[in-house]
MMTF fields as JSON, N, C-alpha, C and O atoms, coordinates in Angstrom:
{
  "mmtfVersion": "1.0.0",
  "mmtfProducer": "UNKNOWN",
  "numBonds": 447,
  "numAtoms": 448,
  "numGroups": 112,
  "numChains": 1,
  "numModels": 1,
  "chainsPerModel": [1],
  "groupsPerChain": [112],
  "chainIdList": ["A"],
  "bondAtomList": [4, 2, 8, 6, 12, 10, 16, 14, 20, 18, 24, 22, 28, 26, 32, 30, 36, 34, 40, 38, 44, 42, 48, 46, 52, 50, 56, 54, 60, 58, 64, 62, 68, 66, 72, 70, 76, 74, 80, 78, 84, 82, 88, 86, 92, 90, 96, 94, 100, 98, 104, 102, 108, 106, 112, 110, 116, 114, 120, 118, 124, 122, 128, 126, 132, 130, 136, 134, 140, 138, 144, 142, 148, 146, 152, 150, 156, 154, 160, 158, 164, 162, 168, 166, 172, 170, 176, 174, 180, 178, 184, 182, 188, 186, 192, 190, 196, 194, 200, 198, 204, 202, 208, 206, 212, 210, 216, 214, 220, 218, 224, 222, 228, 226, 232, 230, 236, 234, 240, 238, 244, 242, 248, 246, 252, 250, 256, 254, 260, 258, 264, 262, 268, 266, 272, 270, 276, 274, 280, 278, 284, 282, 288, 286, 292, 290, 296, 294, 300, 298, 304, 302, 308, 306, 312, 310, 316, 314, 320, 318, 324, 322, 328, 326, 332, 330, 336, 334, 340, 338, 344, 342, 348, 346, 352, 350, 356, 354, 360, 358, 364, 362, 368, 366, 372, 370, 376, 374, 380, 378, 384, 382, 388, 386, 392, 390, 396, 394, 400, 398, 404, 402, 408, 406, 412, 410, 416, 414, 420, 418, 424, 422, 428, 426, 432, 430, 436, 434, 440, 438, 444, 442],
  "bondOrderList": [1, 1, 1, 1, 1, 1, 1, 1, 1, 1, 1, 1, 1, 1, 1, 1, 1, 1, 1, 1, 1, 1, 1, 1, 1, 1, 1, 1, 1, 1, 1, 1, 1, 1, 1, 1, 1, 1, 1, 1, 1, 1, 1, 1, 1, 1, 1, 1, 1, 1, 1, 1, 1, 1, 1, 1, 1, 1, 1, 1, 1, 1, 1, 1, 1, 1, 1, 1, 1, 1, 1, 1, 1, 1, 1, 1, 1, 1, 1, 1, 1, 1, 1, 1, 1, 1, 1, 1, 1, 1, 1, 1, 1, 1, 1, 1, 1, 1, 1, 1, 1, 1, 1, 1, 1, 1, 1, 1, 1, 1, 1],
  "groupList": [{"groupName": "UNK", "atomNameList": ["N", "CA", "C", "O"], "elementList": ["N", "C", "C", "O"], "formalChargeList": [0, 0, 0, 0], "bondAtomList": [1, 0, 2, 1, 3, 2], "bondOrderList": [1, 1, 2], "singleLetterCode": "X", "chemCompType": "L-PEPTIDE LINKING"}],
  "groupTypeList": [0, 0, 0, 0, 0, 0, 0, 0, 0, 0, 0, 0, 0, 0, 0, 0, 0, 0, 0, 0, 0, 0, 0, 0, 0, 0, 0, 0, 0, 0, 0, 0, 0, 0, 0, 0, 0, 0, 0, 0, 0, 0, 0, 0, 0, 0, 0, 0, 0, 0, 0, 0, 0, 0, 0, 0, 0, 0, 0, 0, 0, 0, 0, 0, 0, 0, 0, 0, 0, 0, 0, 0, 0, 0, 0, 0, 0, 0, 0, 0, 0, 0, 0, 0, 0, 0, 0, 0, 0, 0, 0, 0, 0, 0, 0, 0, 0, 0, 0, 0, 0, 0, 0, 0, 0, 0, 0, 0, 0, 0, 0, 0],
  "groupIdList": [1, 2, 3, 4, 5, 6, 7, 8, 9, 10, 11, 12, 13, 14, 15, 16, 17, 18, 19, 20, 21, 22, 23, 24, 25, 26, 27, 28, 29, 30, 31, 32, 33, 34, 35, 36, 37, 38, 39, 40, 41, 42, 43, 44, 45, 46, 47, 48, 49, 50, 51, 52, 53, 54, 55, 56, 57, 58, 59, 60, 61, 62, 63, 64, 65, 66, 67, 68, 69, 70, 71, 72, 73, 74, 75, 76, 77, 78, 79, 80, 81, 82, 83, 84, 85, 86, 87, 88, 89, 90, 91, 92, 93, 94, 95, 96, 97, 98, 99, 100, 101, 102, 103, 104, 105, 106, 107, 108, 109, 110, 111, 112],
  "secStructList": [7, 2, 2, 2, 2, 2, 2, 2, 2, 2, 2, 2, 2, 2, 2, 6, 7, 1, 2, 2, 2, 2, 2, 2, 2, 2, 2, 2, 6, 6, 7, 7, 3, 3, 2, 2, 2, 2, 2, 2, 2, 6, 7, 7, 7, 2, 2, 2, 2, 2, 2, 2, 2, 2, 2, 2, 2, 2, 6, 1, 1, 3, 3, 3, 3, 3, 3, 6, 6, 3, 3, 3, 3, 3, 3, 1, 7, 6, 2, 2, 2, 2, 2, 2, 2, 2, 2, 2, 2, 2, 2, 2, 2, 2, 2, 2, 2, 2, 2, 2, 2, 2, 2, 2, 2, 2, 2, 2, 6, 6, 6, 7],
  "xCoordList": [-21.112, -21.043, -20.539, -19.593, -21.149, -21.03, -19.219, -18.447, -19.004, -17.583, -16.32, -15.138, -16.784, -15.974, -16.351, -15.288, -17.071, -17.084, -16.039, -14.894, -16.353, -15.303, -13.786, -12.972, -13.407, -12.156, -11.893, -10.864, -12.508, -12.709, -11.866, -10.748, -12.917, -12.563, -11.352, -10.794, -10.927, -9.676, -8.708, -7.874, -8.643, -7.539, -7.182, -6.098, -8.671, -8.238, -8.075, -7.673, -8.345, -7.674, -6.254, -5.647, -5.703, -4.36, -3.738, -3.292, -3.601, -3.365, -3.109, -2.147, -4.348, -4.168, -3.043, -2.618, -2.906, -2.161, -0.598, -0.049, -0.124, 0.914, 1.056, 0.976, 1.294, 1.418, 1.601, 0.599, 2.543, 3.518, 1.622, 0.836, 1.68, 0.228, -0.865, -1.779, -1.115, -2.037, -1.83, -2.906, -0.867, -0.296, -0.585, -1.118, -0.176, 0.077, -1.623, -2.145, -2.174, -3.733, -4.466, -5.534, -3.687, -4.176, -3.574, -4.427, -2.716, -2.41, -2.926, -3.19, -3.11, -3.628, -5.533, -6.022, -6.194, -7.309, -7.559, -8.587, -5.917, -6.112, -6.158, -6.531, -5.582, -5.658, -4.767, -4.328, -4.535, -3.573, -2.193, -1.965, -1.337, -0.015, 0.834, 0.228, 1.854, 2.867, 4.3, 4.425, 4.957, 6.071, 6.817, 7.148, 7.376, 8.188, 7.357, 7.863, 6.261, 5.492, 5.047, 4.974, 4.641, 3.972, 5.927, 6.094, 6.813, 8.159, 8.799, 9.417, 8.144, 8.688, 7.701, 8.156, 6.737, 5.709, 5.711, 5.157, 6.128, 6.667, 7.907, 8.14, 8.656, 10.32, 10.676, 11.853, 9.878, 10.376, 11.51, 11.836, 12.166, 12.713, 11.704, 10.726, 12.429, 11.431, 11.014, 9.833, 12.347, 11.774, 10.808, 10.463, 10.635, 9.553, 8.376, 7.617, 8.077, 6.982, 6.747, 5.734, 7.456, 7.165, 6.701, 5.984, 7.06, 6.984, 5.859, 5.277, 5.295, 3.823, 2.402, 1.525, 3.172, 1.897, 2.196, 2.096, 2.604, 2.868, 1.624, 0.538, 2.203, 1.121, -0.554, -1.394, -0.983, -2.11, -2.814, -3.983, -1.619, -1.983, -2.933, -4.093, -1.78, -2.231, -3.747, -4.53, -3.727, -4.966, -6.235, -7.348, -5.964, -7.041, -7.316, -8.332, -6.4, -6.732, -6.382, -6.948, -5.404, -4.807, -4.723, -4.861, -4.474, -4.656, -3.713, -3.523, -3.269, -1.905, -1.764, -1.544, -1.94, -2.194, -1.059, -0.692, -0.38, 0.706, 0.559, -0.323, 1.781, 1.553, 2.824, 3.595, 3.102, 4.791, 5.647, 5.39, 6.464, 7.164, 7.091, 7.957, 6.399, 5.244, 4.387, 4.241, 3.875, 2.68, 2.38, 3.183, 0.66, -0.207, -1.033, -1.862, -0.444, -1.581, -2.852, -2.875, -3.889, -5.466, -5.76, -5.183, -7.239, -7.565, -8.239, -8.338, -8.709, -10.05, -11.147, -12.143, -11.304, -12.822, -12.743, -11.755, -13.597, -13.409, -13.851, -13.271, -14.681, -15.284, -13.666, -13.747, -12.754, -12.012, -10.951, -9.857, -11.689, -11.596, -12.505, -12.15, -13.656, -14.623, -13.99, -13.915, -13.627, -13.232, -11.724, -11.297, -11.171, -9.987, -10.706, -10.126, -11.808, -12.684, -12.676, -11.981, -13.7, -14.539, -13.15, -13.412, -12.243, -10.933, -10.147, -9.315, -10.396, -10.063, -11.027, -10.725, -12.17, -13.168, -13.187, -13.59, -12.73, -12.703, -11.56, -11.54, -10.726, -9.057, -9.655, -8.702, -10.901, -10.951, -11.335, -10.772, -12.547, -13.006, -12.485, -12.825, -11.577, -10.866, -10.484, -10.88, -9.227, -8.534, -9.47, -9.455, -10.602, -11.465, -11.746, -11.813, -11.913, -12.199, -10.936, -11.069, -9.881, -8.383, -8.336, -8.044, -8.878, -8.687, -9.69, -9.616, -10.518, -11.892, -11.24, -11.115, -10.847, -10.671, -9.159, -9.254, -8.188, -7.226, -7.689, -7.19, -8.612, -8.878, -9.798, -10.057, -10.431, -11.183, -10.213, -10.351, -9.32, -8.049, -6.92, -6.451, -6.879, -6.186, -7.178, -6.753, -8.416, -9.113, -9.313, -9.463, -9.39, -9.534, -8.429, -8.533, -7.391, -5.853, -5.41, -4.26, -6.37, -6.359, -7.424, -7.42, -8.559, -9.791, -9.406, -9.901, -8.734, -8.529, -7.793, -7.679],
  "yCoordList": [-27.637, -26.177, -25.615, -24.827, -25.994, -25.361, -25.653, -24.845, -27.351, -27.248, -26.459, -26.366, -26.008, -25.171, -23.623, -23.005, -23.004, -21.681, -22.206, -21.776, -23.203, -23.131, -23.383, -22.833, -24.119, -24.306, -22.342, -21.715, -22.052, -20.42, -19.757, -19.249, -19.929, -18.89, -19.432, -18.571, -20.652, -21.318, -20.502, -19.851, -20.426, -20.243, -18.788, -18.22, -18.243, -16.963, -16.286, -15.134, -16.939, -16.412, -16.791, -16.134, -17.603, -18.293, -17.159, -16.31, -16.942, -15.446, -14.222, -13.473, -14.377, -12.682, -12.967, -12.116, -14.653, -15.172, -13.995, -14.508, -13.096, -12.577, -11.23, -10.502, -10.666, -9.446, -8.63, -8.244, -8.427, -7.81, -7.485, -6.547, -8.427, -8.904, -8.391, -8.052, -8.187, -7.099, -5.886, -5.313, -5.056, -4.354, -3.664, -2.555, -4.424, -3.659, -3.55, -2.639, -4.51, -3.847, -3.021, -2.624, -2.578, -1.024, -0.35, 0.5, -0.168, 0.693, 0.827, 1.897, -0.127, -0.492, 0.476, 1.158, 0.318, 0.329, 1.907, 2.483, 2.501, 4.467, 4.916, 6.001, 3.515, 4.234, 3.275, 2.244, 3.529, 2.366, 3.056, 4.124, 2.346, 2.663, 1.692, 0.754, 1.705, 1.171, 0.618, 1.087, -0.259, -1.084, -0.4, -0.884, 0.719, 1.587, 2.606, 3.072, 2.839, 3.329, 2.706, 3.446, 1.145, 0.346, 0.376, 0.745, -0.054, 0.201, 0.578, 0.097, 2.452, 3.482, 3.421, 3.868, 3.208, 3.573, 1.913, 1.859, 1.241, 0.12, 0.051, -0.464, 0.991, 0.558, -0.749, -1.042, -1.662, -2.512, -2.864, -1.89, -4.009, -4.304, -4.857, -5.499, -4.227, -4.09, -5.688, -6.012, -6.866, -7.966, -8.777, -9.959, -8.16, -8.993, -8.115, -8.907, -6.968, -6.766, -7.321, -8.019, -7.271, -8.034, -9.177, -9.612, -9.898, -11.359, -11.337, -12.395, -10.77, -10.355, -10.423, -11.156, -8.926, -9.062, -9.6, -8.918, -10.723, -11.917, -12.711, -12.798, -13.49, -13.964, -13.564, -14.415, -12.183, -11.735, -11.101, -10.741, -10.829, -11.082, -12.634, -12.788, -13.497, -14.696, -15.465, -16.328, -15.054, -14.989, -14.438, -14.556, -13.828, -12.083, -11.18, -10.514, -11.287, -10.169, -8.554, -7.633, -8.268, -7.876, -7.508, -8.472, -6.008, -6.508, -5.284, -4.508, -5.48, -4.876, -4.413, -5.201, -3.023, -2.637, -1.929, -1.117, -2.117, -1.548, -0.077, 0.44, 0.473, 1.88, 2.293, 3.051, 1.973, 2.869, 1.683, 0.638, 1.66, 0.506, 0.203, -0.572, 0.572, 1.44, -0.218, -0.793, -0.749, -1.623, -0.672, -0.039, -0.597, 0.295, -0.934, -1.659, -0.924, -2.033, -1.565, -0.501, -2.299, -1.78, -3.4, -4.46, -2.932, -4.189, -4.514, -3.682, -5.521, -6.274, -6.259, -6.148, -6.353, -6.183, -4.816, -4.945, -3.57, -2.834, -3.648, -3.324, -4.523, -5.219, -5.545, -5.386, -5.882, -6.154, -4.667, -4.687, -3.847, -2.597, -2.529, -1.944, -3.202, -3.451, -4.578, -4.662, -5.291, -6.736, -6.531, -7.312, -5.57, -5.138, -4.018, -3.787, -3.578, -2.511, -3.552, -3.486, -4.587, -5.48, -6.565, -7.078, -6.905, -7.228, -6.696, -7.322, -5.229, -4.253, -4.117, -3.894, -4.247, -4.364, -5.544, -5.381, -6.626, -8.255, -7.752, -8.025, -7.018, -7.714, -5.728, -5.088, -5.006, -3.789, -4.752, -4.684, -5.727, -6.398, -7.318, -7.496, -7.896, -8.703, -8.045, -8.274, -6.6, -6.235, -5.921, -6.622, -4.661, -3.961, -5.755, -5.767, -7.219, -8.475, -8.816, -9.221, -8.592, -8.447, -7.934, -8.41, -6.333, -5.298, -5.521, -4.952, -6.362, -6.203, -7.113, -6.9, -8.219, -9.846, -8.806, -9.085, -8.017, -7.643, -6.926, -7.101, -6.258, -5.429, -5.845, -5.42, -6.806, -7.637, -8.58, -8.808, -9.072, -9.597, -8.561, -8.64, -7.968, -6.848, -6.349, -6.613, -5.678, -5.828, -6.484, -5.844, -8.056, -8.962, -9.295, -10.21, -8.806, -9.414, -8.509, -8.552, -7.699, -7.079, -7.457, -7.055, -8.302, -8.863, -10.248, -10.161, -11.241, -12.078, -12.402, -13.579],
  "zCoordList": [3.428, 3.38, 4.712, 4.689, 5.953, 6.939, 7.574, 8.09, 7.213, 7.442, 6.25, 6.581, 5.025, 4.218, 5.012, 4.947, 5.508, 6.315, 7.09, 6.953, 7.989, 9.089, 8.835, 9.578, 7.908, 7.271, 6.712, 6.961, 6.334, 5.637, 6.922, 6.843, 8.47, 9.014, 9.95, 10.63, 10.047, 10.604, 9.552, 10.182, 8.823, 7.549, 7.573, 7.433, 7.839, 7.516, 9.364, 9.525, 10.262, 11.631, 11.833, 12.678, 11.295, 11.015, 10.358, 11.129, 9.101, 8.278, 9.605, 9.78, 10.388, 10.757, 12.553, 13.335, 12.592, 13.707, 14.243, 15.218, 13.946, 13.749, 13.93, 12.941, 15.242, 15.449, 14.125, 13.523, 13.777, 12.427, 11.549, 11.42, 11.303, 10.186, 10.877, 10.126, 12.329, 12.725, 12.755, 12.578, 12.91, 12.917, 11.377, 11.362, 9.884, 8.921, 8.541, 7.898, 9.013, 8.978, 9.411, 8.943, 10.752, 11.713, 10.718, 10.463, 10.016, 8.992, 7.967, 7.418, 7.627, 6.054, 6.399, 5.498, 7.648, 7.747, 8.112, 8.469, 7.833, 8.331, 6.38, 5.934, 5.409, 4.295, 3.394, 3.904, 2.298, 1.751, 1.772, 2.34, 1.111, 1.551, 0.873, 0.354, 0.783, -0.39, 1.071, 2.202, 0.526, 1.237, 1.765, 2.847, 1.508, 2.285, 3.277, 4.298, 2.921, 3.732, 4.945, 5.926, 5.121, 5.659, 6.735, 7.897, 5.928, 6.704, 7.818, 8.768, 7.017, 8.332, 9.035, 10.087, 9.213, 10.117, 11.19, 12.288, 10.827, 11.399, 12.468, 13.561, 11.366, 11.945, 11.655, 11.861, 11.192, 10.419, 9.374, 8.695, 9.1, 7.613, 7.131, 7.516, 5.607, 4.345, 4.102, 3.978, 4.036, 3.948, 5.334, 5.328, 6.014, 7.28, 6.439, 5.879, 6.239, 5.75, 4.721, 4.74, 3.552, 2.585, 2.614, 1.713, 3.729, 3.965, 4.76, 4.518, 5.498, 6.288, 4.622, 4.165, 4.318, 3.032, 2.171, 1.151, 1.998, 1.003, 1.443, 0.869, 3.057, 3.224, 3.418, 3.125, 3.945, 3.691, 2.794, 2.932, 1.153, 0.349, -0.413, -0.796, -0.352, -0.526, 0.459, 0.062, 1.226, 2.125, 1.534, 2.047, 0.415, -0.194, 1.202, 1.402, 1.937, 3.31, 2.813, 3.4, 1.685, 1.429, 0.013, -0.74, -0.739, -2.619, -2.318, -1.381, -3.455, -4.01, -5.699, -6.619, -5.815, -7.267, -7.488, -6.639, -8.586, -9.208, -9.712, -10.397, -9.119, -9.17, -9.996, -9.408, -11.057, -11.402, -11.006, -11.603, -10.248, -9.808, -8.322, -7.916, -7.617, -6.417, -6.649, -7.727, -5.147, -4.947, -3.971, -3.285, -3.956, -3.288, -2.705, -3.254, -1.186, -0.564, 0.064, 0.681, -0.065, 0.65, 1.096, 0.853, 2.057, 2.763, 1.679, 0.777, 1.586, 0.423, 1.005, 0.291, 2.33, 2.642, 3.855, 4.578, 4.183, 4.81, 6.141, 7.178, 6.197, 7.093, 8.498, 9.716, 7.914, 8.356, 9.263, 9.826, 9.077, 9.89, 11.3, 12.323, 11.127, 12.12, 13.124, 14.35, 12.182, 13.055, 13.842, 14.691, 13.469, 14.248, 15.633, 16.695, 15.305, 16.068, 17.325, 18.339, 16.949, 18.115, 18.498, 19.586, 18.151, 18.901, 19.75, 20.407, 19.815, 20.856, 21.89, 23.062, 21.468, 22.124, 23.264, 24.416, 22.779, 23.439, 24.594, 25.794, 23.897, 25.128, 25.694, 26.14, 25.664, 26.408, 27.802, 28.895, 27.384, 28.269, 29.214, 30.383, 28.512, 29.31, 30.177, 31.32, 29.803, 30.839, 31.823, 32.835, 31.709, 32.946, 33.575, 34.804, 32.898, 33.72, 34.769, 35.924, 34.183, 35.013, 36.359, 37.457, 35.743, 36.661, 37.931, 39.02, 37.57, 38.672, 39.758, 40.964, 38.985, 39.623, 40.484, 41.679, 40.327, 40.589, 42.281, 43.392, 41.905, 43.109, 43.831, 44.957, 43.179, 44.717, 45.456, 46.657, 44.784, 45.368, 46.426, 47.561, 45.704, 46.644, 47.81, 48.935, 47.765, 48.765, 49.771, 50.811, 49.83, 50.301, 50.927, 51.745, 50.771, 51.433, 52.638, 53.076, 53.142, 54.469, 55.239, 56.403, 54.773, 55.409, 56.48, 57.603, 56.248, 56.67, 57.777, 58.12]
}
């Protein structure tokens, strides 16, 4: 059991491996939105997106309901709005860790 979670969450951090593919989820996570939509707000071409939520479709990161001739993409779990939250959160930390290590360095280079 415990190595099928971890195969789970290898698989599915792999999926979200891809700028583009983080990106259409900061979108996806203001509301759903359809391929030309996900597009302009990109500046993207239509086939890299397509080819983004192909794969995080296939992932279930991603669901896609037919609208007319229209796909309306949404996340599948909202959870995954949080987890984009506390990833901003990680690299907030890092940087202010950057910034500290930066200026005690700079400090220090008139001491010596």
């Amino acid at each position: 059991m415990n190595q099928d979670i971890q195969q789970f969450k290898a698989d599915f951090f792999k999926a979200l491996a891809h700028p583009l593919r983080i990106r259409i989820l900061e979108l996806l996570a203001e509301g759903n939105k359809n391929v030309n939509e996900i597009q302009i707000l990109l500046g993207s071409e239509g086939s890299a997106v397509s080819q983004q939520l192909t794969v995080l479709r296939n992932k279930n990161i991603v669901t896609g309901t037919k609208d007319g001739n229209r796909v309306i993409y949404s996340l599948r779990d909202p959870m995954i709005i949080e987890l984009l939250h506390v990833a901003r959160q990680i690299f907030n930390n890092h940087l202010v860790d950057t910034i500290s290590m930066l200026d005690q360095f700079n400090g220090s280079d008139g001491e010596e």
